[in-house]
TORLUMMI-650655 format. One record per residue (C-alpha): x, y, z; residue in one letter. Coordinates in steps of 0.02 Angstrom, whole numbers, plus 32768, in hexadecimal, padded with zeros to 4 digits. Example, Ala and Ser with C-alpha at 12.3 -4.5 7.8 and 13.67 -1.06 7.14 Angstrom:
<atoms>
   east   north     up   rest
   8267    7F1F   8186      A
   82AC    7FCB   8165      S
</atoms>
This chain:
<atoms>
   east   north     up   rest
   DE02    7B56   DB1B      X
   DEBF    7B66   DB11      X
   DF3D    7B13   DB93      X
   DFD4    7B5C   DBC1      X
   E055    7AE8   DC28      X
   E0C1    7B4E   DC99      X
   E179    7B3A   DCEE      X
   E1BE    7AD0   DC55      X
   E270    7AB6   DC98      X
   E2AC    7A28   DC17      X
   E299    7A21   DB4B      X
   E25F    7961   DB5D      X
   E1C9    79AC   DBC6      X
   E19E    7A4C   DB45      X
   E194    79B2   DAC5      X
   E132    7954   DB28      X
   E0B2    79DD   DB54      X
   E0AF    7A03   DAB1      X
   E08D    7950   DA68      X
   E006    7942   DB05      X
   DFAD    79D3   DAAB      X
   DFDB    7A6B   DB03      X
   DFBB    7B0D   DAAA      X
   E04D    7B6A   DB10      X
   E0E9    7B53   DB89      X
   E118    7BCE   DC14      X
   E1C2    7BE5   DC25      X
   E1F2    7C25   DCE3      X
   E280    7CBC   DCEA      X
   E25A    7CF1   DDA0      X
   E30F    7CAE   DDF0      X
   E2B2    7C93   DE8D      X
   E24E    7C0D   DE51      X
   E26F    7B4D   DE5F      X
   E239    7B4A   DD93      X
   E299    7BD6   DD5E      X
   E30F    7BA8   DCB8      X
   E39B    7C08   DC75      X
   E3A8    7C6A   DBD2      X
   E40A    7BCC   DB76      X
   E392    7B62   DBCE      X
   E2F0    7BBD   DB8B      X
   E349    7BB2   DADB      X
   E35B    7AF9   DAEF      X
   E2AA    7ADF   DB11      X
   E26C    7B5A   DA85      X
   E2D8    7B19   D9FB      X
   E273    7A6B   DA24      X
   E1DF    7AAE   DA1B      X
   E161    7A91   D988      X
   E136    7B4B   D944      X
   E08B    7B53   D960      X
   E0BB    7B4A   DA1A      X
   E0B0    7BEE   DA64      X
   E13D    7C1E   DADA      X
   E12C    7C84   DB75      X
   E191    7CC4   DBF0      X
   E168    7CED   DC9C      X
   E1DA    7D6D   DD10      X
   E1B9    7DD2   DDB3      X
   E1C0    7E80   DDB6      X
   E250    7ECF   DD59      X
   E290    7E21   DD0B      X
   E306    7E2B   DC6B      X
   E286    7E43   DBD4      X
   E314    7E6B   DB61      X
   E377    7DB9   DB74      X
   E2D5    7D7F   DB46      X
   E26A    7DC1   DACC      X
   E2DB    7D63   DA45      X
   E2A5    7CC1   DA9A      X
   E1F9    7CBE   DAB5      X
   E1AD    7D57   DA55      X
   E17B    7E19   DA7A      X
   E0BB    7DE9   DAA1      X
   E0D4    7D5B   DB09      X
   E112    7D9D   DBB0      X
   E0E8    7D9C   DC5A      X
   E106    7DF8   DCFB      X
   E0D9    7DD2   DDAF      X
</atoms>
């Protein structure tokens, strides 16, 4: 089973999740939502990351895929 932790809004907390054994973090880009971060945040949390972390991002319909593919990866999106 894999774990994925979702609405990481701090790098502290990506560390954490990831010293607590999670196997990915879920980065929020849906403007609307209470977790969302911004592009320099998301950067912030992924440069803390360990790399064997896997990133993914999380957007409504028609979020901005191009302002983050360089962050968190081609194959590790998500739309709602």
């Amino acid at each position: 089973m894999r774990v994925k932790i979702c609405g990481i809004t701090r790098p502290e907390d990506g560390v954490l999740a990831a010293r607590l054994g999670t196997d990915a973090v879920g980065l929020v880009f849906h403007a609307q939502s209470p977790r969302s971060v911004t592009v320099e945040r998301a950067r912030a949390i992924v440069a803390a990351l360990p790399p064997f972390v896997t990133r993914v991002g999380h957007g409504a319909s028609g979020f901005n895929t191009s302002c983050t593919m360089d962050i968190i990866g081609k194959s590790n999106r998500r739309r709602h």
